[in-house]
C-alpha positions in Angstrom: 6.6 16.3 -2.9 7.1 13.0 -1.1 4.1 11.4 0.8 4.4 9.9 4.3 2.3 7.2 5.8 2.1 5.0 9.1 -0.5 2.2 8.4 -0.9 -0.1 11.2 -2.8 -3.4 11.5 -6.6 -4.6 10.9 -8.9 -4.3 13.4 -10.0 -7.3 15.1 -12.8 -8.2 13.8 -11.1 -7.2 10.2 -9.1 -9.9 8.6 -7.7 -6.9 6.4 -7.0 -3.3 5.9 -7.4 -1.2 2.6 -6.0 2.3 2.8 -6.3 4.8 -0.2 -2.9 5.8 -0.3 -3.6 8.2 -3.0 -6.9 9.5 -4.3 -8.0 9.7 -8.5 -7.7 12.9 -9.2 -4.7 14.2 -6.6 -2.5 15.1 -9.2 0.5 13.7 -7.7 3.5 12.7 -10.0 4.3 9.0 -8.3 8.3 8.0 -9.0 8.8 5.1 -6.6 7.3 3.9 -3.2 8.8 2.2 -0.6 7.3 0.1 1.9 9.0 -0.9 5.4 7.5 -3.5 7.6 8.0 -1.9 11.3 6.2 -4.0 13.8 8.5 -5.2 15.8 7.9 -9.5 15.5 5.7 -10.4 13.0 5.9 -10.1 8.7 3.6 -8.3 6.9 1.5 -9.2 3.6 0.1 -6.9 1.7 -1.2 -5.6 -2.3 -0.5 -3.0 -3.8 -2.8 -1.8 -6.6 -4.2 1.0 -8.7 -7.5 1.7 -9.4 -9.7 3.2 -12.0 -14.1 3.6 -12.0 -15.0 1.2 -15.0 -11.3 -0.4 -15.1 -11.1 -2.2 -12.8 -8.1 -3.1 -10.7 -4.8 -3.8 -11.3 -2.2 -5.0 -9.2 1.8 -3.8 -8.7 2.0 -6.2 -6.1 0.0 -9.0 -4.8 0.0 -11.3 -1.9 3.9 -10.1 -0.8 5.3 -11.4 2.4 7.5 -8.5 3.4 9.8 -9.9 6.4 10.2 -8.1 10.5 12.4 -4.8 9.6 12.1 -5.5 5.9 11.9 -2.3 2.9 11.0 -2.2 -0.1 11.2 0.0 -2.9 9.9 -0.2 -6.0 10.0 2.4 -9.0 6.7 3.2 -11.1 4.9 5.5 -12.9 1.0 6.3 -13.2 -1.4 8.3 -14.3 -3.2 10.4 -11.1 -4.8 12.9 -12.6 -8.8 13.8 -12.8 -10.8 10.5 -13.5 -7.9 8.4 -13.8 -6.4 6.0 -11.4 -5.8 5.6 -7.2 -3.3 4.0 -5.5 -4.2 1.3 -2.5 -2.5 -0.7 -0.1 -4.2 -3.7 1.1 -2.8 -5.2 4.6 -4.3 -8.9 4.9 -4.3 -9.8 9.1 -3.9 -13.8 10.0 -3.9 -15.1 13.6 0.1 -14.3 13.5 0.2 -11.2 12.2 -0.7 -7.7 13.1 0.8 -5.8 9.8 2.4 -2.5 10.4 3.6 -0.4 7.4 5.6 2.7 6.8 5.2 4.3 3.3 6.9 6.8 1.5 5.7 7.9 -2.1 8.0 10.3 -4.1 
């Protein structure tokens, strides 16, 4: 079953935004994501990552510029079952941007 979500911005006083897209533990079989930039002027950058207690971090994407009206998809596999790995999106703010993201996990 696919997995919708509408993350918009930091807040002010936030220079970023980290959302837990999915949770260890979920149990949710991940095929692909796809991220769409939707505000309306400015780009987005943003990391995705998973994460594990004890492991650490590790990143699918880091530090990616995704351009005004921009989507991308991008096809991966993990483990999400009990006391294994999370999925994050990180959404870095600057004085030009106000990052607004659609997701879709399938």
């Amino acid at each position: 079953m696919a997995k919708y979500f509408n993350i918009t911005g930091a807040s002010s006083a936030a220079a970023e935004l980290t959302r837990e897209l999915l949770a260890p533990g979920d149990g949710v079989r991940v095929s692909s994501i796809s991220l769409t930039n939707v505000h309306a002027d400015t780009k987005c950058t943003m990391d995705l990552y998973i994460e594990k207690s004890l492991s650490g971090k590790f990143y699918i994407l880091k530090s990616v510029e995704l351009p005004i009206g921009v989507t991308l998809v991008h096809d991966f596999t993990f483990d999400n079952s009990t006391d294994q790995y999370g999925l994050y999106l990180k959404l870095t703010k600057s004085a030009s941007e106000t990052p607004s993201v659609d997701v879709i996990i399938k």
